[in-house]
Backbone as JSON, one array per atom type, in Angstrom:
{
  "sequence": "XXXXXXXXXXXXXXXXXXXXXXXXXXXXXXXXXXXXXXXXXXXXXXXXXXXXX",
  "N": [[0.83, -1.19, 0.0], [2.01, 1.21, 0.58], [3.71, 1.43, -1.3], [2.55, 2.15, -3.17], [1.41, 4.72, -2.62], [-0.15, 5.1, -0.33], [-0.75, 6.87, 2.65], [1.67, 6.64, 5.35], [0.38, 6.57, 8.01], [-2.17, 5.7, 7.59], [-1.86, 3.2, 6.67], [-0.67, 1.52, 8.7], [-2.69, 1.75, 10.44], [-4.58, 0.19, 9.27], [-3.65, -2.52, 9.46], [-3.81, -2.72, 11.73], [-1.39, -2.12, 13.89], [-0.04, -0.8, 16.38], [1.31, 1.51, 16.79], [2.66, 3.84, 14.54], [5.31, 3.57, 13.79], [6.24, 1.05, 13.66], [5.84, 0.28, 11.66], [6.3, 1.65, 9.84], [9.17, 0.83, 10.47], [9.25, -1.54, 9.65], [8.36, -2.1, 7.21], [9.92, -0.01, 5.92], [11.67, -0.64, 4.12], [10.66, -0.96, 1.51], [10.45, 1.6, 0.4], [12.3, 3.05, -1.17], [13.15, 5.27, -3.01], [12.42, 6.92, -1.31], [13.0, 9.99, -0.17], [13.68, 11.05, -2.44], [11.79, 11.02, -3.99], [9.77, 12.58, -2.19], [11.53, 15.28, -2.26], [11.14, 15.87, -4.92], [8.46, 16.74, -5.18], [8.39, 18.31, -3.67], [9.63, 20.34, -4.85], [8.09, 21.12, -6.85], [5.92, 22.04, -5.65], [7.44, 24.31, -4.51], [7.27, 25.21, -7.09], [5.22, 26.04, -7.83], [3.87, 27.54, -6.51], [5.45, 29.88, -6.86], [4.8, 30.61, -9.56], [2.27, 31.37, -8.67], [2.18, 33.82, -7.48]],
  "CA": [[0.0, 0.0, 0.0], [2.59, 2.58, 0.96], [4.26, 1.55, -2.77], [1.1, 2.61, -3.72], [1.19, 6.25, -2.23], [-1.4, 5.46, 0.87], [-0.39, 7.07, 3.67], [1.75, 5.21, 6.65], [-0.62, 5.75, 8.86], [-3.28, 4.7, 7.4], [-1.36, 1.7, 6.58], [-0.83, 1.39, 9.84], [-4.22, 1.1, 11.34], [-4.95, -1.4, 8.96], [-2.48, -3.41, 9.54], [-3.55, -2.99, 13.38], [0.16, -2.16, 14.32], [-0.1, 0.48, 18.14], [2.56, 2.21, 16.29], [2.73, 4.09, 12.7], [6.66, 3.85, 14.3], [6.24, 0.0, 13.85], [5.1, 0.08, 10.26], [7.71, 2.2, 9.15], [10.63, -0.05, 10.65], [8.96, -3.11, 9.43], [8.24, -1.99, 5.69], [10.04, 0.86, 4.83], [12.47, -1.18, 2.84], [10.04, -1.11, 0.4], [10.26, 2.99, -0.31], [14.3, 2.78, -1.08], [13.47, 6.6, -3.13], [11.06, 8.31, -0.7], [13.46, 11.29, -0.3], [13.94, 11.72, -3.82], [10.19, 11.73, -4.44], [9.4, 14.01, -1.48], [12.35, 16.72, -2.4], [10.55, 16.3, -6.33], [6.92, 16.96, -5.07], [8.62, 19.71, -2.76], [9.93, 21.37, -5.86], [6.97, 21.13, -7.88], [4.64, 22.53, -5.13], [7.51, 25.74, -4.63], [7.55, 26.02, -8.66], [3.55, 26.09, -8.74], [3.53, 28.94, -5.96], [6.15, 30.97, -7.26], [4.13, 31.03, -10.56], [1.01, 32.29, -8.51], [2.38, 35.42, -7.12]],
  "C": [[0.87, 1.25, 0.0], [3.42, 2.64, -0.53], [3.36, 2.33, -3.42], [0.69, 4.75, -3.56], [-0.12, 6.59, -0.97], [0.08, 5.84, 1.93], [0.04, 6.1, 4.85], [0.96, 5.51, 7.89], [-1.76, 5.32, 8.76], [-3.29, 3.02, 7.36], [-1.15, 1.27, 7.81], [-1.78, 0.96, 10.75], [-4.44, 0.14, 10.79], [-4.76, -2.66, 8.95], [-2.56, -3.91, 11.41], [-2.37, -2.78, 14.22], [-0.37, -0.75, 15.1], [0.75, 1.32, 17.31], [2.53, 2.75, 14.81], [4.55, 3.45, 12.33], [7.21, 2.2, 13.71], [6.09, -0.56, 12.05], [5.87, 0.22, 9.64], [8.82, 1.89, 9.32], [10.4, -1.03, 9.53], [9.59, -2.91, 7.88], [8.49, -0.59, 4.72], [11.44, 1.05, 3.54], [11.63, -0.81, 1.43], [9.94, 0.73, -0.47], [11.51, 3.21, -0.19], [14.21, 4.5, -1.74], [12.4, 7.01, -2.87], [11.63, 9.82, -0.67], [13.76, 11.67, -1.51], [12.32, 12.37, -4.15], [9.72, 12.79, -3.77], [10.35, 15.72, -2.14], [11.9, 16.8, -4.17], [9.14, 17.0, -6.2], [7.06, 18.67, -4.03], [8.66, 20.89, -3.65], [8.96, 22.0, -6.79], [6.14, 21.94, -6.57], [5.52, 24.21, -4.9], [7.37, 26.57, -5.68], [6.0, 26.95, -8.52], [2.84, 27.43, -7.43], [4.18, 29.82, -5.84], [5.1, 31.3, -8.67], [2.34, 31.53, -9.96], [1.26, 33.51, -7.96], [2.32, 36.05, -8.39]]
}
């Protein structure tokens, strides 16, 4: 799911895991370029509110 782009804590509850903390040890092998994607989605959201001023 979190390959997927759901949220870890949602994944989390569903999964029943007390912890989001628990989720994200377990299975966050599985997002090997999360900081690439975040610092791309970062860039794209400062481009798209520099072009609204």
């Amino acid at each position: 799911m979190m390959e997927q782009g759901v949220n870890p804590k949602t994944v989390a509850e569903r999964l029943r895991h007390s912890s989001v903390v628990i989720t994200l040890d377990t299975y966050s092998h599985v997002l090997p370029n999360i900081q690439e994607e975040a610092a791309v989605k970062f860039e794209e959201a400062m481009n798209r509110s520099a072009q609204q001023r």
